[in-house]
C-alpha positions in Angstrom: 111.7 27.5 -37.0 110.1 24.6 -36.4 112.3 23.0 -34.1 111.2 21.7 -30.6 112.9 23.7 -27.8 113.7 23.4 -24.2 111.1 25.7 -22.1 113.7 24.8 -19.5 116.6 26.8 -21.1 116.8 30.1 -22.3 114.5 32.6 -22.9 114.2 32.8 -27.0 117.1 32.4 -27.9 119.0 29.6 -30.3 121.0 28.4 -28.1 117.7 26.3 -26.3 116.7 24.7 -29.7 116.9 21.1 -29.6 119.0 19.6 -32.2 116.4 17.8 -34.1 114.1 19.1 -36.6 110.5 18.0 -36.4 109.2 19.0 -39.9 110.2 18.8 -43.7 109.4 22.0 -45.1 110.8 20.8 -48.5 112.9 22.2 -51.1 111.0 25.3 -52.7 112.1 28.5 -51.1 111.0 32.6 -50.7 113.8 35.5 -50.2 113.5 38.8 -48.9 116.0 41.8 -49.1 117.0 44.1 -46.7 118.8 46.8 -47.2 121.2 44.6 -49.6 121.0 41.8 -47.7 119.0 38.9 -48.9 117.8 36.2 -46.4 116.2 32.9 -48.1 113.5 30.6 -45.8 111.0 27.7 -46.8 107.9 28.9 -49.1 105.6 27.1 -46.3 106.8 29.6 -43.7 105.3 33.3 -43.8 107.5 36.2 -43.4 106.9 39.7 -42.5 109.3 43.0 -42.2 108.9 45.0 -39.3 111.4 47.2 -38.3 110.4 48.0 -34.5 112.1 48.2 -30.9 109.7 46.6 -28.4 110.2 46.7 -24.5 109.6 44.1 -22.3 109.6 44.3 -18.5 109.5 41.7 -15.5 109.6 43.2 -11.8 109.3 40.9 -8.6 110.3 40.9 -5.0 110.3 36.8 -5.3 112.5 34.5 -7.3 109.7 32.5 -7.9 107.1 35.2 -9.0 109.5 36.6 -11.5 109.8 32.9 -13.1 106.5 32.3 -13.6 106.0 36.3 -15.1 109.1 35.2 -17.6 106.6 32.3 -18.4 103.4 34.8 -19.2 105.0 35.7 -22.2 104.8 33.1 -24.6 101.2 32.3 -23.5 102.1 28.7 -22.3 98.5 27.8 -20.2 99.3 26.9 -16.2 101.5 28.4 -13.5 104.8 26.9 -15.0 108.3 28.6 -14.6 109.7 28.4 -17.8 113.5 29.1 -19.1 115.2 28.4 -15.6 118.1 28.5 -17.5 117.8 32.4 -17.9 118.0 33.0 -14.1 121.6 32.1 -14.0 122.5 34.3 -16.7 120.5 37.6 -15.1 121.3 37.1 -11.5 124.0 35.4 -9.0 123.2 31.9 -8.0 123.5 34.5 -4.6 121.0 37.3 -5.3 118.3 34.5 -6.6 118.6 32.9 -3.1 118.6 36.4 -1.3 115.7 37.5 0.6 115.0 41.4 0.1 116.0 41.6 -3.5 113.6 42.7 -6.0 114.9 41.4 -9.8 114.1 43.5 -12.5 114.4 42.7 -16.2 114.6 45.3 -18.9 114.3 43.9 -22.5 114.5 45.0 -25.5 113.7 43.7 -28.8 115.2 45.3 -32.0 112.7 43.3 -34.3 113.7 43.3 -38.2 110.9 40.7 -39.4 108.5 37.7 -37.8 108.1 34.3 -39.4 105.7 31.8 -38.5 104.7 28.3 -39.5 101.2 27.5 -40.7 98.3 25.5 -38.2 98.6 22.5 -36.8 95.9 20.9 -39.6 98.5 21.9 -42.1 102.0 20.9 -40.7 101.3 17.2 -39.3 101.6 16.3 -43.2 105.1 17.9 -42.5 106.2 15.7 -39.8 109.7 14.3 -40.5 109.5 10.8 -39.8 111.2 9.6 -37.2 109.2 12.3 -35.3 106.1 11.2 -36.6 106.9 7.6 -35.7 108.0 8.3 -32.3 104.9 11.1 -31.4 102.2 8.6 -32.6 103.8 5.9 -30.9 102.0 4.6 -27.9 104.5 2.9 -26.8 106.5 5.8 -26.8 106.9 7.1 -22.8 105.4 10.8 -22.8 108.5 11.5 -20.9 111.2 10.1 -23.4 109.3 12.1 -26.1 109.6 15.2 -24.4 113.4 14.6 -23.7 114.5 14.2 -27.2 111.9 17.0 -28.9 111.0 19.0 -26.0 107.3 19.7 -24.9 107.3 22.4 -27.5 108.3 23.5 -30.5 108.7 27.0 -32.1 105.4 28.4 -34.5 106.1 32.3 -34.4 109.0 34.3 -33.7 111.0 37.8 -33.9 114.1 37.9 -35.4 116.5 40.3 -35.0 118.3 41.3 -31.2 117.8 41.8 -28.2 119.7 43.0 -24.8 118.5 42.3 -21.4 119.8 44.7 -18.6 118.8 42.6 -15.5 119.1 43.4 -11.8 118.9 42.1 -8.5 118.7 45.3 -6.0 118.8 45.7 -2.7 115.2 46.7 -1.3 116.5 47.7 1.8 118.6 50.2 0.3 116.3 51.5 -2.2 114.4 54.8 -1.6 110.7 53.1 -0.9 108.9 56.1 -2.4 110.3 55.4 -6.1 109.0 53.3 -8.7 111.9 50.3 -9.2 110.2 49.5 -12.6 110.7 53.3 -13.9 114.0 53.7 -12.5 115.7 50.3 -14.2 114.0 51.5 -17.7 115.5 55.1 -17.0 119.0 53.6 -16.2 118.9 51.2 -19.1 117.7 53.8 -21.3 120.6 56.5 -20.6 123.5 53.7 -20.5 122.5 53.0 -24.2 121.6 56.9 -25.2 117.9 56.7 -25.5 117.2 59.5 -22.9 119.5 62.3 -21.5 119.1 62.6 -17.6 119.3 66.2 -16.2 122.2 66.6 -14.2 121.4 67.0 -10.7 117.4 66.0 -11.3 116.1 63.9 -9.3 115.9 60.9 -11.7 119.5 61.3 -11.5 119.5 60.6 -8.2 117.0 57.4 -8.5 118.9 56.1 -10.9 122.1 56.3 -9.3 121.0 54.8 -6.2 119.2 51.8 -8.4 123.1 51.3 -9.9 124.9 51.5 -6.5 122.4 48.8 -5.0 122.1 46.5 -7.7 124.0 43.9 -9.4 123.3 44.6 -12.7 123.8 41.8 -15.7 123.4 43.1 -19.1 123.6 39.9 -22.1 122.5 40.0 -26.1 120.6 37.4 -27.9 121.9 38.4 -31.3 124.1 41.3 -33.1 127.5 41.4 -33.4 129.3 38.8 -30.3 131.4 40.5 -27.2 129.6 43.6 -27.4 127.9 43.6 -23.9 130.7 44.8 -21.5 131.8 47.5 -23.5 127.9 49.2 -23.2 127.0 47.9 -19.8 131.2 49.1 -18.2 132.8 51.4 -21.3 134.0 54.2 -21.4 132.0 54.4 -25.1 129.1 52.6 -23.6 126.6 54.5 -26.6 128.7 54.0 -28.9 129.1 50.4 -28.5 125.6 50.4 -28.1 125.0 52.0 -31.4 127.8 49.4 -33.2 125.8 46.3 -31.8 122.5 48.2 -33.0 124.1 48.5 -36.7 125.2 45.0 -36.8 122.0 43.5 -36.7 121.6 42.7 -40.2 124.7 41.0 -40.2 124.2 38.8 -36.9 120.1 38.8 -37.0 118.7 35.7 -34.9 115.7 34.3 -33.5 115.6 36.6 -30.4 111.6 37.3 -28.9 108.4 35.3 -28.6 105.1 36.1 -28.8 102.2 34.7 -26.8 101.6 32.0 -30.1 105.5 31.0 -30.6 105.4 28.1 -28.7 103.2 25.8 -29.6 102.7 22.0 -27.7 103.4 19.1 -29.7 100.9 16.9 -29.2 98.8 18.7 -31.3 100.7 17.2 -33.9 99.5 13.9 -32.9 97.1 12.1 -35.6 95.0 10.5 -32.7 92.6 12.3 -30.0 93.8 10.0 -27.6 97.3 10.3 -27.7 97.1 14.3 -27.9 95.1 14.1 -24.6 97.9 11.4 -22.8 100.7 13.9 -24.0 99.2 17.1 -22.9 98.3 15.3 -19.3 102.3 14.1 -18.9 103.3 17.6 -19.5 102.8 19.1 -15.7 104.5 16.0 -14.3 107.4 16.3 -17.0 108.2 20.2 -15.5 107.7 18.8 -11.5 110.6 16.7 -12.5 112.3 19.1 -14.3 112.7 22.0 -12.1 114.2 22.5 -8.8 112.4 25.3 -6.2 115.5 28.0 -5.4 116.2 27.6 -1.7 116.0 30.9 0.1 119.3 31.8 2.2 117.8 33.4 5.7 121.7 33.5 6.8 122.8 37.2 6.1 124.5 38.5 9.1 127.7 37.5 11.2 128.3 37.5 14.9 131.2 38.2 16.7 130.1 36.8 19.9 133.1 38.1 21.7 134.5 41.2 21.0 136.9 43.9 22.9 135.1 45.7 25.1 135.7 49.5 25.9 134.4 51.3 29.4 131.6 54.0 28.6 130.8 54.9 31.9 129.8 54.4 35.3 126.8 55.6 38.1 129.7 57.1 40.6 127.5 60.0 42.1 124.2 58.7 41.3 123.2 57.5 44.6 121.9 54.5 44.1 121.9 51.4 46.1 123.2 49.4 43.4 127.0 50.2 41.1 126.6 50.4 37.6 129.3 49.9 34.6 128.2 50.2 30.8 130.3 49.3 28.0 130.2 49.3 24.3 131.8 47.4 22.4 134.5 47.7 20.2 133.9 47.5 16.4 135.8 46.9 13.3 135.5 46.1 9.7 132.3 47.1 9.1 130.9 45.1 12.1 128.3 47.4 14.5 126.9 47.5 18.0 123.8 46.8 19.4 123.9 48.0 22.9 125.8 47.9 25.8 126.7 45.5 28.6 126.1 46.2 31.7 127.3 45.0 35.2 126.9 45.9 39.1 130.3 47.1 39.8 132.6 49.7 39.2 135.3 48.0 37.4 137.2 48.8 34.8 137.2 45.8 33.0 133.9 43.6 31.5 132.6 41.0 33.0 131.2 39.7 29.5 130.1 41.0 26.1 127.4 42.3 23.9 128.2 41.0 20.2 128.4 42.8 17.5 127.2 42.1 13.9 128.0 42.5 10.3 125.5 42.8 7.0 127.1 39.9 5.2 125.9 40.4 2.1 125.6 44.5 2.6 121.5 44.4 2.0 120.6 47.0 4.3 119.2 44.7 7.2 121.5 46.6 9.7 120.2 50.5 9.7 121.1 53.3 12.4 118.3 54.9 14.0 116.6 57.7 12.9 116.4 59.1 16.8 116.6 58.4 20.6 113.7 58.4 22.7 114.7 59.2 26.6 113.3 56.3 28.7 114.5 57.5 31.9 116.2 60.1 33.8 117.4 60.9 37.4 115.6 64.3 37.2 114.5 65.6 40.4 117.7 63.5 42.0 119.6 66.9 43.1 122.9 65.5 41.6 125.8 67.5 40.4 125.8 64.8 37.3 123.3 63.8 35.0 121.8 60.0 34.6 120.0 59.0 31.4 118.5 55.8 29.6 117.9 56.4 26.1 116.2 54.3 23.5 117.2 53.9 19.9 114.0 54.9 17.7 114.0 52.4 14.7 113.6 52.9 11.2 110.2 52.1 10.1 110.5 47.6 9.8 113.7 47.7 12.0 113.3 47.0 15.8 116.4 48.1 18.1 118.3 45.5 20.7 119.3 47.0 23.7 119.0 50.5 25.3 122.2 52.9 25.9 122.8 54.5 29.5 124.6 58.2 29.4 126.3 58.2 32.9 127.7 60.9 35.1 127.0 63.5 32.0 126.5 67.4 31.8 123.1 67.4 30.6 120.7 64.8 29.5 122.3 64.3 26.0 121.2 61.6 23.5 124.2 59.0 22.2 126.7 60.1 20.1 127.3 56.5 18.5 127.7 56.1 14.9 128.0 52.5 15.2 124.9 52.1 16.4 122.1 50.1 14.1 118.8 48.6 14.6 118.1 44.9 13.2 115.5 44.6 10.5 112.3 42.9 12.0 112.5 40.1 9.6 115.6 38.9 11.3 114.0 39.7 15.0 111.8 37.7 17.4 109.9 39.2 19.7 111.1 39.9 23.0 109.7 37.3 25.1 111.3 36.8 28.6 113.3 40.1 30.7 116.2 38.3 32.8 119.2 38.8 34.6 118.3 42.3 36.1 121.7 44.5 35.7 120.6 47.3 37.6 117.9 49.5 39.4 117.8 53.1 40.3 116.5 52.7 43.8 117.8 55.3 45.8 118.7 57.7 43.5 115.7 60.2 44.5 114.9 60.9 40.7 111.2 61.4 40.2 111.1 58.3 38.0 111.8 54.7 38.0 113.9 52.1 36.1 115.2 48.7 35.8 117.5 47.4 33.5 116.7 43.7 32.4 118.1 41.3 29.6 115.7 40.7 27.0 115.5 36.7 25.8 113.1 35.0 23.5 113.0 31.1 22.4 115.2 30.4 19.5 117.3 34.1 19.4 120.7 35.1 20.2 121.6 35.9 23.7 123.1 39.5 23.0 123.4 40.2 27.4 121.7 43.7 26.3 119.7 45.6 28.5 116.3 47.2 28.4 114.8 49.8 30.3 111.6 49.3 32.1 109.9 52.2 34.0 109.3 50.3 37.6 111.0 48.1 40.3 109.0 44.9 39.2 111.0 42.1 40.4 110.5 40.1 38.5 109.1 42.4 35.6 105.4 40.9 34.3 103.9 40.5 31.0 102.8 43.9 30.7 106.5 44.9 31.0 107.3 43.0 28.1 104.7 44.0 26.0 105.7 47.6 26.4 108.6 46.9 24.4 107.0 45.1 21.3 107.4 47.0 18.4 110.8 48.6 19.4 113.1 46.4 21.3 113.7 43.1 19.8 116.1 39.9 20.1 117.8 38.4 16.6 117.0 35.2 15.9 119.5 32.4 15.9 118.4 31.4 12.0 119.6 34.8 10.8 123.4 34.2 11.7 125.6 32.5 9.5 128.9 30.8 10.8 132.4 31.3 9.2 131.9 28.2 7.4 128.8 28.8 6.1 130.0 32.5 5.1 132.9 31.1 3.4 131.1 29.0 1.3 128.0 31.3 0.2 130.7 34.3 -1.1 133.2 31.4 -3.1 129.8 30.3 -4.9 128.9 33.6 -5.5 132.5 34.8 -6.6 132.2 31.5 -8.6 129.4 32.7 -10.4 131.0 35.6 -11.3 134.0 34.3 -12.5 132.1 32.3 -15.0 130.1 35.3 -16.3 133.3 37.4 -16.8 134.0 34.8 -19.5 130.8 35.0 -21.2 
């Protein structure tokens, strides 16, 4: 108590106190005893028992927005984002660059007593001297001051423990119609034995899909050390839970704030003037303290080139124009887009559709909940059956590139597991249709389609086709707004190379390295 500490660090917790004490509390001391246990503190401080657990809870889609709701805690006036420190320790370096992550912190406090200082009148004839010297010193850079005692110091705290079970989940993956909030203090509260979850319920289900999708960091401030791993990955995960619980006494630390610990230090100074030239150096002292999290907008990989496999071919259709399809191959947990198609009957491509791969498994890459027939050669009097067919997104997702079903017995939608439509945050809208690969002109079927390359400024071009229900040569802008809000075209921004791949999974396997040690 009584020590400044670095709002930059930690939240509450010792390890963020800086190393010098501002005040002299003197020699005359108060005890109190708990359960056997006697703890001794400075007669100026007041102390309190109360024996209480207290949840805390912080939910946010943005990095940012969760730091300053960390910050809303200790009543600190302003929009700052306090205890950067803590992000490292409750989420990848990774996950806090991430776009479609929601972080979620479940805290709780095992309080055994508070202790504050007295006001501000009372304490400046406590002021150590060197700090006294230095904080009435006008000479003194605001800066330098803040540096060596930090902006702050500590007037009020819990003391006792506290575990923070911390999450960065996929939002993507999540089922939308839960409540993220509820389901991290459900899972939280049955990994430590608070609450029994029915087996089967559907809170089982919630909760299991909030583990699966989420990294999931659980850390103490307080009780006995090395505790952590056994309750968040034991086998005895409530029983260790209940052993850290019972070691409290023994290990009990300065481990929660209220909105009135931290108090500034400038209130300390003896002069109006000084007070007002501290507290105004305050928001330039966090500007150059903190660093904004850049956002990583590079989550999938492109194999711009891979094997391609014949799906078919218009033999029998009658048109004027030949017509090969092909899909292409996919492997390690790469999927298609859509086909390429060329005028010809051969055997093997002329070129390629890529294919592409969630790198970091968010849930930006979803198969579609449908297909939607675009066209089809009924009324043609063939033997065979000729179909376009259109993959019908998941609700944010837009799709690439149609599939044709050639020469078929029936008019059958795709079979193609593979298949997945991008999420629209990674999409542009289709702006240009190029390159026409193939018309249905003389096929006698009652309606009409052309098969066209979508392109847009800035996106990746995939050589997929879409289907467009006339001859329009070349198709006009009403053409291409039929397509918005289905077919799409990735953008260029949203593909990382090998390189850049390479380096973002060592820093995050880096990261988890160095919390294994913790």
């Amino acid at each position: 108590m009584g020590m400044g500490y670095d709002v930059n660090g930690l939240y509450a917790s010792p390890e963020s106190l800086l190393g010098q004490p501002l005040f002299d509390f003197g020699g005359e001391l108060d005890s109190i005893e708990i359960e056997g246990r006697s703890y001794t503190f400075p007669r100026s401080m007041h102390v309190h028992t109360y024996f209480h657990s207290d949840f805390k809870q912080d939910v946010s889609k943005e990095i940012e927005e969760y730091r300053e709701k960390m910050s809303q805690h200790v009543g600190v006036s302003g929009r700052y984002k306090l205890f950067s420190a803590s992000l490292s320790v409750d989420f990848t370096t990774t996950d806090q660059q991430l776009t479609e992550i929601t972080y979620s912190s479940t805290r709780e406090a095992h309080v055994l007593w508070y202790i504050s200082l007295p006001g501000a009148a009372t304490l400046r004839s406590m002021l150590r001297r060197d700090f006294r010297d230095d904080l009435n010193n006008p000479n003194m850079p605001a800066m330098e001051l803040f540096k060596r005692y930090g902006p702050y110091y500590i007037s009020e705290a819990a003391v006792g423990g506290r575990l923070d079970y911390s999450a960065a989940s996929k939002t993507l993956k999540m089922d939308s119609s839960q409540s993220l909030s509820t389901t991290a203090e459900m899972s939280y509260k049955a990994l430590v034995g608070e609450i029994k979850i029915e087996h089967g319920s559907e809170m089982e289900k919630q909760v299991n899909s909030f583990r699966s999708n989420s990294t999931i960091r659980l850390t103490a401030t307080g009780g006995k050390p090395g505790m952590t791993d056994r309750i968040l990955h034991g086998p005895d995960s409530q029983q260790a839970f209940s052993q850290w619980a019972e070691s409290l006494l023994d290990y009990a630390t300065l481990m929660d704030f209220s909105t009135e610990s931290l108090q500034p230090i400038w209130v300390l100074a003896d002069k109006p003037e000084r007070r007002v030239e501290l507290e105004d150096a305050f928001p330039e002292f966090m500007k150059q303290s903190q660093q904004s999290i850049p956002k990583v907008d590079k989550v999938l990989l492109m194999d711009a080139r891979p094997p391609m496999v014949k799906a078919g071919e218009d033999s029998g259709s009658g048109a004027s124009e030949d017509l090969a399809v092909f899909n292409p191959s996919t492997s390690n947990g790469y999927k298609m887009v859509g086909q390429f198609g060329q005028r010809n009957h051969a055997s093997v491509a002329d070129g390629h559709t890529p294919i592409f791969k969630d790198l970091f498994d968010l849930g930006v890459l979803k198969a579609p909940v449908g297909w939607q027939r675009v066209w089809d050669d009924a009324g043609s009097g063939k033997s065979k059956d000729y179909a376009c067919w259109r993959a019908i997104p998941p609700q944010g997702y837009r799709a690439l590139g149609d599939v044709m079903m050639l020469a078929t017995s029936g008019y059958n939608p795709p079979n193609l597991p593979d298949y997945v439509c991008v999420h629209q945050s990674l999409c542009a809208d289709v702006q240009t249709l190029q390159n026409r690969v193939w018309w249905d002109k003389g096929t006698g079927a009652r309606k009409d389609v052309s098969l066209w390359q979508p392109g847009a400024a800035g996106a990746v071009a995939s050589s997929c086709f879409a289907g467009v229900p006339n001859y329009n040569n070349p198709p006009n802008s009403g053409d291409i707004e039929r397509l918005r809000g289905s077919i799409a075209c990735v953008k260029t921004s949203a593909i990382a190379s090998t390189q850049e791949m390479k380096s973002m999974l060592s820093q995050h396997q880096g990261m988890e390295a160095m919390m294994s040690k913790l």
